[in-house]
Each structure stands twice: as structure tokens, then as C-alpha cells.
DSSP file (Angstrom, degrees, kcal/mol; ACC not computed):
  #  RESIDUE AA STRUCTURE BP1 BP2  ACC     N-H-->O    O-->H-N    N-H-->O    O-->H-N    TCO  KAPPA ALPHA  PHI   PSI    X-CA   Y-CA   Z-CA
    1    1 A X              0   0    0      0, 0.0    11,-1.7     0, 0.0    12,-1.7   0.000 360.0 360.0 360.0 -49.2 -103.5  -20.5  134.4
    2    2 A X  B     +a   13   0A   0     10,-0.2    12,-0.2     9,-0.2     2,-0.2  -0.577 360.0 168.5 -97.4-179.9 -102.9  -24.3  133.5
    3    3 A X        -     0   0    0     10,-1.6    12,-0.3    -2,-0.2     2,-0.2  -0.733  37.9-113.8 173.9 162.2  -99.8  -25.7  132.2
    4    4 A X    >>  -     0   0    0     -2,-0.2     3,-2.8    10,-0.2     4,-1.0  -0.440  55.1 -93.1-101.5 153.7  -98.3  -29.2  131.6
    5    5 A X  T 34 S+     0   0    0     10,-0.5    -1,-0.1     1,-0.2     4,-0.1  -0.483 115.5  28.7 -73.4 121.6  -95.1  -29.8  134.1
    6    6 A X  T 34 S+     0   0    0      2,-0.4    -1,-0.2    -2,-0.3     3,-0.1  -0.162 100.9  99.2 111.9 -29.1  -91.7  -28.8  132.5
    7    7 A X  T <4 S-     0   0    0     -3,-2.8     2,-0.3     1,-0.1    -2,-0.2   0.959  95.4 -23.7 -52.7 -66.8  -93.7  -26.2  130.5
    8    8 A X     <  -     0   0    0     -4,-1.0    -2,-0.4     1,-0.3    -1,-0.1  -0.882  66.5-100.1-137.1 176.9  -93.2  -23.2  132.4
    9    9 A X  S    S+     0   0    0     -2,-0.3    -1,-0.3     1,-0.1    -3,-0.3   0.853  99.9  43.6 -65.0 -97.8  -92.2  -22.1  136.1
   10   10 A X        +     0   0    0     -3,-0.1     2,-0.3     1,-0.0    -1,-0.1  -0.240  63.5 160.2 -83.1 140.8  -95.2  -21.3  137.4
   11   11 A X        -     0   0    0      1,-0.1    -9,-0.2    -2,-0.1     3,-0.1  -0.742  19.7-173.0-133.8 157.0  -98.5  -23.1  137.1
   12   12 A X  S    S+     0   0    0    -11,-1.7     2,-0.3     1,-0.5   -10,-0.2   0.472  85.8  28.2-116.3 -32.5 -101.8  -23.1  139.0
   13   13 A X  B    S-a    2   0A   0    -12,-1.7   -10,-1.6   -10,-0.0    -1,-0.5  -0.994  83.6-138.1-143.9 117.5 -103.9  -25.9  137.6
   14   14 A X        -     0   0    0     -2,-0.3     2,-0.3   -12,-0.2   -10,-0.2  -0.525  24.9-173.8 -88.1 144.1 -101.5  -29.0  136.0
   15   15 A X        -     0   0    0    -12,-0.3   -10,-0.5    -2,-0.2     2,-0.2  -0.754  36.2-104.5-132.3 161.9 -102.8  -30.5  132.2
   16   16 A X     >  -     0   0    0     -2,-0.3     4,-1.2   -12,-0.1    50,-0.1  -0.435  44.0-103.8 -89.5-176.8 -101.5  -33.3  130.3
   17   17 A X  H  > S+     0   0    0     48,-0.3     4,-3.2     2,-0.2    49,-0.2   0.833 124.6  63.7 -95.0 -30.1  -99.2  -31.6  126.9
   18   18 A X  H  > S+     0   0    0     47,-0.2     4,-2.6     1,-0.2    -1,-0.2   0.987  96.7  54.3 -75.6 -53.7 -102.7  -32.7  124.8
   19   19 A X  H  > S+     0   0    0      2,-0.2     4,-2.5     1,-0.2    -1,-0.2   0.830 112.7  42.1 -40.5 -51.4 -104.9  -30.2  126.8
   20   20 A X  H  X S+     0   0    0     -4,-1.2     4,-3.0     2,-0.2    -1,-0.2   0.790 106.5  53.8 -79.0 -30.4 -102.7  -27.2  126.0
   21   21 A X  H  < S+     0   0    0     -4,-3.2     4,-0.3     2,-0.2    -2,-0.2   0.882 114.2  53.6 -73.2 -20.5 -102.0  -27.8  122.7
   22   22 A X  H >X S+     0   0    0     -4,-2.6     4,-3.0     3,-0.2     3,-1.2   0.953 103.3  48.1  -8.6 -85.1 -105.8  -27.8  122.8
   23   23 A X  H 3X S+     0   0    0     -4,-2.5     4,-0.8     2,-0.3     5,-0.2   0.837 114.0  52.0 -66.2 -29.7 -106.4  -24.9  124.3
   24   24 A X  H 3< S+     0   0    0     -4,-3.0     4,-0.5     1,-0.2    -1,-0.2   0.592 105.4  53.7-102.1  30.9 -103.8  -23.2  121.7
   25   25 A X  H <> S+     0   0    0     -3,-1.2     4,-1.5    -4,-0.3    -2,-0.3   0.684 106.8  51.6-117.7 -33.3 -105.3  -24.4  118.9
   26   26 A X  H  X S+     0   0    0     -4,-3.0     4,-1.1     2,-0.2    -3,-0.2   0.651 106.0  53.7 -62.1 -20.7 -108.8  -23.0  120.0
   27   27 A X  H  X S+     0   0    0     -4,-0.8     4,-2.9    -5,-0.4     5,-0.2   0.972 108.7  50.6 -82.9 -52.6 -107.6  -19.7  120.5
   28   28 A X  H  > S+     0   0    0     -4,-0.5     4,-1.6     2,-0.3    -2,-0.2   0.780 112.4  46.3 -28.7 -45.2 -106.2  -19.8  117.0
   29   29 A X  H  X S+     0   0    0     -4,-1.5     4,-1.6     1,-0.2     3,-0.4   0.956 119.1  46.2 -85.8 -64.1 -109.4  -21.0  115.6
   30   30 A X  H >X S+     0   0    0     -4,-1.1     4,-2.9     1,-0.2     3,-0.9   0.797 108.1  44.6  20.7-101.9 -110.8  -18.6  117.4
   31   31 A X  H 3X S+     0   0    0     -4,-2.9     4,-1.2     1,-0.2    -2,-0.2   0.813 119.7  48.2 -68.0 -32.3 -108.7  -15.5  116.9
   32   32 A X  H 3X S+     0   0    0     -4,-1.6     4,-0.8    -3,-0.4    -1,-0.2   0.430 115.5  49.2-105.3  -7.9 -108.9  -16.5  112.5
   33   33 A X  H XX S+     0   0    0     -4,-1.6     3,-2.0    -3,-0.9     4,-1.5   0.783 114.5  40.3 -77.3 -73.6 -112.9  -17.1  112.9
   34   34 A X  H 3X S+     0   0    0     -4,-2.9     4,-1.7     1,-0.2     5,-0.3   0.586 105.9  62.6 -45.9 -18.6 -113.6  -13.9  114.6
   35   35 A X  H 3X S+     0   0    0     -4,-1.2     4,-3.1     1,-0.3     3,-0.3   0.938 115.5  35.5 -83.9 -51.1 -111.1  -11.7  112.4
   36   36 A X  H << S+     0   0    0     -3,-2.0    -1,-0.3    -4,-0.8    -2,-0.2   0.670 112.7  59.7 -93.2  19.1 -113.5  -12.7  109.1
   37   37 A X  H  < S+     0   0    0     -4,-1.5    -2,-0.2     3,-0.1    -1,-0.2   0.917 125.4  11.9 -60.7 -56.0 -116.3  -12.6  111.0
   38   38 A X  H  < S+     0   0    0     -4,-1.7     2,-0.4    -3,-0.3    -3,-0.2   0.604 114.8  66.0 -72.7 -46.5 -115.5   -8.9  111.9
   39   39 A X  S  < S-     0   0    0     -4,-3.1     5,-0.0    -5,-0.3     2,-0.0  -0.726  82.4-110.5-116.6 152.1 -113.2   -7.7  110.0
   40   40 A X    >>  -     0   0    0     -2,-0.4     4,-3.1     1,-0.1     3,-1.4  -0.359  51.8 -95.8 -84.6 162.5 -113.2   -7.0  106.1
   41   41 A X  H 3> S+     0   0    0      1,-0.3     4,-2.4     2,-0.2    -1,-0.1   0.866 122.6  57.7 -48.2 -48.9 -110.7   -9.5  104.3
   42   42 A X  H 34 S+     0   0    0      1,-0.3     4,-0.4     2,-0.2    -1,-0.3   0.917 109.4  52.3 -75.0 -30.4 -107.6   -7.6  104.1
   43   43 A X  H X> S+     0   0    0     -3,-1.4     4,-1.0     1,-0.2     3,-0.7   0.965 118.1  35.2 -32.7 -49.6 -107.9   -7.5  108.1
   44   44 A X  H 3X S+     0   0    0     -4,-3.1     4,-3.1     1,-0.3     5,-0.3   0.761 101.5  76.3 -81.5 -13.5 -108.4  -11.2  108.4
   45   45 A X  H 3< S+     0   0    0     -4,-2.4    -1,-0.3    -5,-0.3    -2,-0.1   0.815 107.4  29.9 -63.6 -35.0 -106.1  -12.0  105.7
   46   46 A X  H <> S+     0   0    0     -3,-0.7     4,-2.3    -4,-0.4    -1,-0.2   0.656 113.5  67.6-149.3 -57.2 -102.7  -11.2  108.0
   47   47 A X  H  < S+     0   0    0     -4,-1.0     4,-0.4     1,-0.2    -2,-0.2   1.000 106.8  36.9 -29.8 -71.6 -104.8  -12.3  111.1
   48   48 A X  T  X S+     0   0    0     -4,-3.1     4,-0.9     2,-0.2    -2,-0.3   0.650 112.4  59.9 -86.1   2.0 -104.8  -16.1  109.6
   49   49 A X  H >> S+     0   0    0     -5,-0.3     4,-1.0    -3,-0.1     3,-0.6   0.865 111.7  40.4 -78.3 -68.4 -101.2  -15.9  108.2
   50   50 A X  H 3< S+     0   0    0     -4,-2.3    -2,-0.2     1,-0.2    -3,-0.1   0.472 111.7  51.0 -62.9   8.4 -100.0  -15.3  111.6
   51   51 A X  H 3> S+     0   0    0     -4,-0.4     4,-2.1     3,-0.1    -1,-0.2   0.852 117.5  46.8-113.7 -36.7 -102.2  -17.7  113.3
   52   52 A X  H XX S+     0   0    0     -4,-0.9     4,-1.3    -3,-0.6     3,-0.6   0.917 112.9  43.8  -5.0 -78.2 -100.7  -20.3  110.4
   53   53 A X  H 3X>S+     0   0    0     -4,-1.0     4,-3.3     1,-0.3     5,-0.8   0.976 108.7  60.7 -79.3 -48.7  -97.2  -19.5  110.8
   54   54 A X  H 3>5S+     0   0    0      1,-0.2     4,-2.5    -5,-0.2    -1,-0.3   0.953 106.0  57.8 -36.3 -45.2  -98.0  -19.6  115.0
   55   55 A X  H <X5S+     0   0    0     -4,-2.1     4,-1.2    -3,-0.6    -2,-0.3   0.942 106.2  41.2 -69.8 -39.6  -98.8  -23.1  114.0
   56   56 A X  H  <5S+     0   0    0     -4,-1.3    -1,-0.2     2,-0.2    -2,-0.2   0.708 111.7  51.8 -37.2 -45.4  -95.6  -23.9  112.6
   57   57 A X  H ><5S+     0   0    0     -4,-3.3     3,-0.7    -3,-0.2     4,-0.5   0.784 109.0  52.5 -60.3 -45.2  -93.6  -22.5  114.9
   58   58 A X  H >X<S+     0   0    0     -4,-2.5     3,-1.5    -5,-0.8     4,-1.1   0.853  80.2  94.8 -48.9 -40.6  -95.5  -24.4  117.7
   59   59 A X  H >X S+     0   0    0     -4,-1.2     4,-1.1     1,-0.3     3,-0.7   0.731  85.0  49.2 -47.7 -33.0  -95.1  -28.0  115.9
   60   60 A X  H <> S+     0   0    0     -3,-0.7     4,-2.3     1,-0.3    -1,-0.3   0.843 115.3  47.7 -97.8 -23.1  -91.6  -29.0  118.2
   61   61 A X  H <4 S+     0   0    0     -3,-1.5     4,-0.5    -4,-0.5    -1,-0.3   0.765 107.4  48.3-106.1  21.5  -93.3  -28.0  121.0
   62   62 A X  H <X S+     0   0    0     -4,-1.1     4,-1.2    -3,-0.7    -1,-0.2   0.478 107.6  56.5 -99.6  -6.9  -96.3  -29.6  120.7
   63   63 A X  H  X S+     0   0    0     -4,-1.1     4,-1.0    -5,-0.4    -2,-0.2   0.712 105.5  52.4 -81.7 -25.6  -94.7  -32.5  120.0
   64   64 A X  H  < S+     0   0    0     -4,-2.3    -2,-0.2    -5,-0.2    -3,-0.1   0.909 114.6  42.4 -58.5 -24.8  -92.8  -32.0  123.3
   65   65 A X  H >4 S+     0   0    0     -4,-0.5     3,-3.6     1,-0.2   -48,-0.3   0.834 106.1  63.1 -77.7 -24.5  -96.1  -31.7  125.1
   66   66 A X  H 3< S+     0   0    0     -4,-1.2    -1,-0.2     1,-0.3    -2,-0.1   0.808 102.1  52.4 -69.1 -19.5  -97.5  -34.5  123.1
   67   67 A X  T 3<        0   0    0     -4,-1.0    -1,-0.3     1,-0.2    -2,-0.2   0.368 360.0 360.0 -79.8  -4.0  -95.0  -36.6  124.7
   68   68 A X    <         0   0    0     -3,-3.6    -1,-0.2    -5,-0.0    -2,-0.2   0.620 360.0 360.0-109.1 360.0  -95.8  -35.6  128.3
């Protein structure tokens, strides 16, 4: 629904690059609370590796948004 300009084609509701790495860094925290919240460790374990690694992956383009 939002997105910062340049991010992707289509948008409805325009953000600055800080708002959306926001908002995917709360889904992260998020998705790696509820998983041991819920889920017995060896669930969550694999849960918060991939929400890690997502952060890693992310870093050059949140420093592109951070820049917008």
C-alpha cells in the first residue's frame, strides 16, 4: 500500500525510505516475536534466522531508501 518513489511501480500512499524500512523492520520483529511466542523453539529457531538473514539482505536497500 505505501511506498517511497523509485521503490516500486505502483504506489497508493507515498513514504519517505525511513517509514518503510520501518514498517519492515516491524514485521520482522513481529513475525520472530510471535514465532516463540507460539511456537516451540525449533519452530522459531529457523523463523529468526530467516528474519536475520532478511535483514542482511535488506541493508543496500535500506540504505537506498535511507537516502530518499
Amino acid at each position: 500500500m505505501s511506498s517511497t518513489p523509485g521503490d516500486k511501480r505502483n504506489m497508493i500512499v507515498a513514504v519517505p525510505g525511513t517509514v518503510t524500512i520501518a514498517l519492515v523492520l516491524l514485521q520482522l520483529v513481529a513475525a520472530v516475536v510471535a514465532a516463540w511466542v507460539a511456537w516451540p523453539a525449533f519452530a522459531a529457531v529457523p523463523v529468526t534466522v530467516l528474519a536475520a538473514v532478511t535483514v542482511v539482505l535488506e541493508l543496500p536497500r535500506w540504505r537506498w531508501l535511507a537516502s530518499r
